[in-house]
C-alpha positions in Angstrom: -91.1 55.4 86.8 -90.9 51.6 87.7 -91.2 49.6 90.8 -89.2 46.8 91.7 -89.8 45.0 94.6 -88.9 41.9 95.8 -90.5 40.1 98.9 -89.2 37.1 101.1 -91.6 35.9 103.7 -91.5 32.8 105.9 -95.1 31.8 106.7 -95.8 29.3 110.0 -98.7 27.3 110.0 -97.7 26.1 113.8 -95.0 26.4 116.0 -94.3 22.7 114.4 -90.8 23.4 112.1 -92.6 21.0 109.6 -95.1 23.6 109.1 -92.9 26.2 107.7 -93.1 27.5 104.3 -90.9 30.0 102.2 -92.3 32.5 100.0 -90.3 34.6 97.5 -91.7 36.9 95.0 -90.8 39.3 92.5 -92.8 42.3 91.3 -92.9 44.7 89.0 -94.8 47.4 88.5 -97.1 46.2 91.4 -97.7 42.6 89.3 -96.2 39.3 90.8 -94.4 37.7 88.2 -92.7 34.8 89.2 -92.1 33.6 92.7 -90.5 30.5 94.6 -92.6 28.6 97.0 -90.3 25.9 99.5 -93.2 23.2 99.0 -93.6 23.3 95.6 -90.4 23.5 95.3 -89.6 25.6 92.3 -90.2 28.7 90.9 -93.7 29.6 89.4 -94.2 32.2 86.5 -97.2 33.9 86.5 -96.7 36.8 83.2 -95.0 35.7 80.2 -91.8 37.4 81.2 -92.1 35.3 84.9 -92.0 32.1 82.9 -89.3 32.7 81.0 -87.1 33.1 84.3 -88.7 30.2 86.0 -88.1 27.7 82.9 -84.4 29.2 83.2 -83.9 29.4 86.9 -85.5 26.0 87.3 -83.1 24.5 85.3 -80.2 25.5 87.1 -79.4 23.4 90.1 -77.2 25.9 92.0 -80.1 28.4 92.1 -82.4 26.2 93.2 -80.4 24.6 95.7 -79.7 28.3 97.3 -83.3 29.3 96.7 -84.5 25.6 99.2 -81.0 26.4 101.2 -83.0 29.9 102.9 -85.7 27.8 104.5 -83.1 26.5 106.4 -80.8 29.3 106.8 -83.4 31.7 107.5 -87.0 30.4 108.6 -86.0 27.7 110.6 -83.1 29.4 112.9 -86.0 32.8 113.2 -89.0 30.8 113.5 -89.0 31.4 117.4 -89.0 35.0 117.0 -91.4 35.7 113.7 -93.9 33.4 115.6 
């Protein structure tokens, strides 16, 4: 079979809301292939497949504005908790 997974963290350097960082990967079959990192900014492909989607995905501005939106919508309002 095939494995799909696909993994949203939120990583805290401090308790500082500056230091927050938003991590979103896709994998298949147990390989990262592309992923979106808050401060870079963009997505990152790491197979050939991954950047593919990343040259697509980048160029749409409504993706990547939702994609930057969930450091906002999600980290930020949790961060209390998940530290």
């Amino acid at each position: 079979g095939y494995f799909y997974q696909r993994v949203a963290e939120c990583r805290f350097s401090s308790k500082d809301l500056q230091g927050i960082e938003l991590i979103d990967s896709y994998v298949f079959n147990q390989a990262e292939y592309i992923r979106f990192n808050s401060t870079v900014g963009k997505y990152v492909g790491y197979t050939e497949h991954g950047v593919k989607n990343a040259e697509a995905w980048n160029s749409d501005a409504g993706i990547l504005a939702q994609e930057r939106g969930e450091l906002e919508r999600y980290c930020k309002p949790t961060a209390d908790i998940d530290y």
